[in-house]
C-alpha positions as CSV (number, residue, x, y, z in Angstrom):
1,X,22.5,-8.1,15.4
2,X,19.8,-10.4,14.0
3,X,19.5,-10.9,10.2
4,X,16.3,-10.2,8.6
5,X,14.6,-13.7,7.6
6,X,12.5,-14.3,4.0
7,X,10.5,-17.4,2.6
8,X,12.3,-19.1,-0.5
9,X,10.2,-18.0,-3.6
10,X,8.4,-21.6,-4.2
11,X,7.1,-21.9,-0.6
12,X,5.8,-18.5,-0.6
13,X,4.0,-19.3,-4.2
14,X,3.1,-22.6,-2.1
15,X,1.5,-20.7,0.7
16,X,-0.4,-18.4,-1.7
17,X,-1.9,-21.9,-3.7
18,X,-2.7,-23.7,-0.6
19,X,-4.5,-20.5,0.5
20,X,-6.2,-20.0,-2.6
21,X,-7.5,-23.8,-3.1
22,X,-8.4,-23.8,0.6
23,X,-5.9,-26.1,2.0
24,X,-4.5,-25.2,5.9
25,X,-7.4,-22.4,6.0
26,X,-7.2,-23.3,10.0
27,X,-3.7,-22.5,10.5
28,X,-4.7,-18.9,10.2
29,X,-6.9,-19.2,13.4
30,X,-4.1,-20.2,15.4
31,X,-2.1,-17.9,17.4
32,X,1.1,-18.7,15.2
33,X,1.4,-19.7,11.7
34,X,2.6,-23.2,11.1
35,X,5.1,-23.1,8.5
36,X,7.9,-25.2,7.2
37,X,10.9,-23.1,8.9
38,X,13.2,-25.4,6.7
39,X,12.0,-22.9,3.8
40,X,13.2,-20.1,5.0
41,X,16.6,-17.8,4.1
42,X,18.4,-15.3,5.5
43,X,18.8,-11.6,3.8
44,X,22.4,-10.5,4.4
45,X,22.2,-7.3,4.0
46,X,18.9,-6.5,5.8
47,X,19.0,-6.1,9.7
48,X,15.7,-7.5,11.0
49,X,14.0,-4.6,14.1
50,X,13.5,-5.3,17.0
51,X,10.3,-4.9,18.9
52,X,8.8,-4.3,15.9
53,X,5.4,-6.3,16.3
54,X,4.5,-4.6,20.1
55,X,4.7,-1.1,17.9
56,X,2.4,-2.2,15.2
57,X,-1.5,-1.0,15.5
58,X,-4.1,-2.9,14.0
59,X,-6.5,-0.7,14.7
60,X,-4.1,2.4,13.2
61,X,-3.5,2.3,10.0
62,X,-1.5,4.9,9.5
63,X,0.7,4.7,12.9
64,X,1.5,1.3,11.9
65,X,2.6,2.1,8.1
66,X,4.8,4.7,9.5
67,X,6.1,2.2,12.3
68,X,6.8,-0.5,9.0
69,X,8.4,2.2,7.1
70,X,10.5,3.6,10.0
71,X,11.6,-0.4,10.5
72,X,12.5,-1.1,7.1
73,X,13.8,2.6,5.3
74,X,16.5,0.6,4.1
75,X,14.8,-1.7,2.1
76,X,15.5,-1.5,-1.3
77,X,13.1,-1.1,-4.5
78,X,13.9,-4.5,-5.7
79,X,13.5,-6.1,-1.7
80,X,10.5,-3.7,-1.4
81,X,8.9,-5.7,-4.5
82,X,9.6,-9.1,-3.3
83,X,6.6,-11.1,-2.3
84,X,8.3,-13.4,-0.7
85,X,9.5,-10.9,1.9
86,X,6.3,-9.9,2.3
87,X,4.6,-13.6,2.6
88,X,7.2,-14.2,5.3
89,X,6.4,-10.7,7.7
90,X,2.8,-11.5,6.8
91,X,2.9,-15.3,7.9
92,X,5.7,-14.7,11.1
93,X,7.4,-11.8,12.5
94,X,3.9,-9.7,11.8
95,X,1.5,-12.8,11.7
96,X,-0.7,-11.8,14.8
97,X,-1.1,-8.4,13.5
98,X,-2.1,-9.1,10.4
99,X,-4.5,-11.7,12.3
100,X,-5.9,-8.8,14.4
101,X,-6.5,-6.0,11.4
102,X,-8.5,-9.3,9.5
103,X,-10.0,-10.4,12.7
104,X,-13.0,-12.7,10.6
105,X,-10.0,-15.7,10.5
106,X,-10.6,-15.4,14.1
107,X,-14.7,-16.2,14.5
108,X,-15.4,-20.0,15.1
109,X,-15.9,-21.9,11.9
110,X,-14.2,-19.3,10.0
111,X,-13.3,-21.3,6.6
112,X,-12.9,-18.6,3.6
113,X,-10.6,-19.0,1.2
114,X,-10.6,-16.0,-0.6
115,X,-10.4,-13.9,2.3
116,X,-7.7,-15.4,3.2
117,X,-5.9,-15.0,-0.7
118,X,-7.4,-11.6,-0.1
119,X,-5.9,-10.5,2.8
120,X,-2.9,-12.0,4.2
121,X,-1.7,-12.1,0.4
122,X,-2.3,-10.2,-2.3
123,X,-5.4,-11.7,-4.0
124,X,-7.4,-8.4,-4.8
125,X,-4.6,-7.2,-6.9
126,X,-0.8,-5.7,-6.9
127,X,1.2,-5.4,-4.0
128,X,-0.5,-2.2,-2.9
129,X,-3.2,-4.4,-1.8
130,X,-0.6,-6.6,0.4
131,X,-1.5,-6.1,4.4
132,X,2.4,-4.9,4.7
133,X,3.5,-4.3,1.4
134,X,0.9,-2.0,0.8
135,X,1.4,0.4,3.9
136,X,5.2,0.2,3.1
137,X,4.6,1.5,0.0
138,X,2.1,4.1,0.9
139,X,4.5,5.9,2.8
140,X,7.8,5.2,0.6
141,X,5.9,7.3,-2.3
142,X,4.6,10.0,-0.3
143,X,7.4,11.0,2.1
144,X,9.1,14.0,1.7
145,X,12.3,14.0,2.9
146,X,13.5,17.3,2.2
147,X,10.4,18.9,4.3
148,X,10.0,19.5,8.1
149,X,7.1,17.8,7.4
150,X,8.1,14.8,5.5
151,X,4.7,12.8,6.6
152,X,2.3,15.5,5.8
153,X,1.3,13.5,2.0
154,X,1.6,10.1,4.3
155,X,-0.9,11.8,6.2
156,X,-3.2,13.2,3.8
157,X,-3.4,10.3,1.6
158,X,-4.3,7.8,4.6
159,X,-7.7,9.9,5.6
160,X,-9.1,8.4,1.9
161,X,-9.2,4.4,1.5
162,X,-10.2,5.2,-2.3
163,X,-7.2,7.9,-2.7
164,X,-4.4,5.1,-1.0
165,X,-5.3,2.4,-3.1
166,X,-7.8,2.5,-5.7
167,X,-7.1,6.1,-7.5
168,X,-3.1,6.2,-6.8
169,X,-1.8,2.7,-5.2
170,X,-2.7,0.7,-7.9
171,X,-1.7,3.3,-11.0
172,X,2.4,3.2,-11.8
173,X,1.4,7.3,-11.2
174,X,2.2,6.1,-7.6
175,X,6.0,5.7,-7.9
176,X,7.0,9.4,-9.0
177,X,7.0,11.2,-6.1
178,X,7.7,14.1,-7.4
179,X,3.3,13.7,-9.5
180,X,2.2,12.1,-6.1
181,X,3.5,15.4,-3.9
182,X,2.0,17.7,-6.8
183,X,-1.8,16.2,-6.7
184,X,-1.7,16.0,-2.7
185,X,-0.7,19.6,-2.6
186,X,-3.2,20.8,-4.8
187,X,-6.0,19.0,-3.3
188,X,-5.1,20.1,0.4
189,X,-5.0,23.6,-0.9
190,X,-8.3,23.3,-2.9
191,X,-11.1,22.6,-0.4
192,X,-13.6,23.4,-2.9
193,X,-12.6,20.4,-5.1
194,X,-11.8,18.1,-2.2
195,X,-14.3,18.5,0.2
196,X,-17.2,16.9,-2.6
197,X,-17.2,14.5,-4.8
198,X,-13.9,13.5,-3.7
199,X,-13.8,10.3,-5.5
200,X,-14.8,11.3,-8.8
201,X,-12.6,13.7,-8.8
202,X,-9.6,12.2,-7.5
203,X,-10.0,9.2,-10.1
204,X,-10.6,11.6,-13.2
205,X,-7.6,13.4,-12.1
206,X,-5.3,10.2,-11.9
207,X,-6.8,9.2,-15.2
208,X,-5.8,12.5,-16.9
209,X,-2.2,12.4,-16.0
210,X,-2.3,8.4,-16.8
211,X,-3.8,9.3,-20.4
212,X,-0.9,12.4,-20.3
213,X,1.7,9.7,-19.4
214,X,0.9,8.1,-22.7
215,X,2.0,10.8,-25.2
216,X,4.5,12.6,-22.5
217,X,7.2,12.2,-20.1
218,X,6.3,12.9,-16.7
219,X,9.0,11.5,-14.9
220,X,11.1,14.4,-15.5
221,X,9.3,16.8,-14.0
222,X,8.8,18.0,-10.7
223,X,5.7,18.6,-8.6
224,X,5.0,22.2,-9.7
225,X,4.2,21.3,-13.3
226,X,1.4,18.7,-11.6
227,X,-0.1,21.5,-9.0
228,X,-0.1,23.7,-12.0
229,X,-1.4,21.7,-14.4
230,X,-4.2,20.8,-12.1
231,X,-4.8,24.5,-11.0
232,X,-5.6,25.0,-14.9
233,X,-7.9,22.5,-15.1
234,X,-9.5,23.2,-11.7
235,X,-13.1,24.5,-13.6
236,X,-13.3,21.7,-15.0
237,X,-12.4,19.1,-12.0
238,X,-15.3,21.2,-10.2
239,X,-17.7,19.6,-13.0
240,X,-17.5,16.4,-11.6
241,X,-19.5,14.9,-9.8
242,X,-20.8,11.9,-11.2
243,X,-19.1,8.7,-12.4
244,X,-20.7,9.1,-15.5
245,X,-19.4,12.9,-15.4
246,X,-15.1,11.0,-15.0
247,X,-16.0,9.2,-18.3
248,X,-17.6,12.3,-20.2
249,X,-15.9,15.6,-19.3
């Protein structure tokens, strides 16, 4: 059995400032990424998979997020939020598939800096942003174990970019499963609100329970008070279809 590997915290901070100043932009070009393997450590409790790069899809989103997650179920929330796991996948195990899904690092006289903070880190926010992190997380808040279906939310939330990450990843909406299985449901069962104006709609309905989250606790309750709630306010999610119509109605 092999040992799952991590950066120490400083280097991976390192690698992130060097990226974002534009320092070592070529050793992202290469076919491997030169790092210092002196600043590495070992997690003791995390078995690293095998074969796990020849399975990953850079052209499959959503094979390769369920491959990640399959890999690493064990992972805790705590190792899930670590960056410095992440900046280790990202920079070795998982390097030339991360290289492959932001193929610009690999056109001559590629020097961008911010692409690089932006994609092989973090740099256009949170961790749901992350190359890795962000698919890990995509399917650790929307699988249902308990169903014979536990991908179908995985599924659903992958054919919308928007949905993922802008309107759910990034809100802390995202980590109750219980809210995140009780939206999905009721848009998969409501064509007539999904099928227009799907991102106006899907933002004003994250920003209502976010605004509801303020004056009430929703992590107590379960996905039937989110489909229902949303089936009560279905005349007026049918309203919107303007931006300016998230802001007003």
């Amino acid at each position: 059995m092999t040992l799952q590997k991590t950066f120490k915290e400083s280097y991976a901070n390192r690698l992130q400032s060097e990226a974002k100043k534009g320092i070592g932009i070529e050793r992202y070009t290469m076919p491997e990424f030169d790092y210092d393997k002196s600043q590495t450590l070992i997690i003791p409790t995390l078995e690293k998979p095998d074969g796990l790069l020849e399975k990953m899809d850079a052209k499959d989103n959503l094979k390769s997020a369920k491959t990640l997650y399959e890999a690493y179920a064990k992972l805790t929330p705590l190792q899930a939020s670590d960056e410095s796991f992440w900046t280790y996948l990202t920079h070795v195990d998982l390097f030339p598939y991360v290289q492959q899904r932001n193929n610009a690092v690999l056109e001559e006289g590629f020097d961008d800096a911010k692409y690089i903070d932006n994609y092989f880190f973090h740099g256009n926010g949170g961790l749901i942003y992350h190359p890795l992190a962000g698919l890990w997380w995509d399917v650790n808040c929307t699988i249902d174990n308990e169903s014979s279906e536990p991908y179908k939310y995985t599924d659903y939330l992958f054919k919308d970019y928007g949905l993922r990450v802008t309107y759910m990843g990034r809100y802390a909406l995202f980590r109750h499963k219980e809210q995140v299985f009780g939206i999905l449901q009721f848009l998969m069962d409501n064509e007539d609100v999904a099928n227009e104006h799907f991102r106006q709609r899907t933002r004003w309905i994250a920003q209502y329970f976010n605004k509801l989250g303020a004056v009430r606790q929703l992590r107590s309750l379960n996905r039937d008070f989110f489909y229902s709630e949303l089936i009560r306010l279905k005349d007026i999610i049918l309203k919107i279809k303007t931006d300016e119509d998230v802001k007003t109605v």
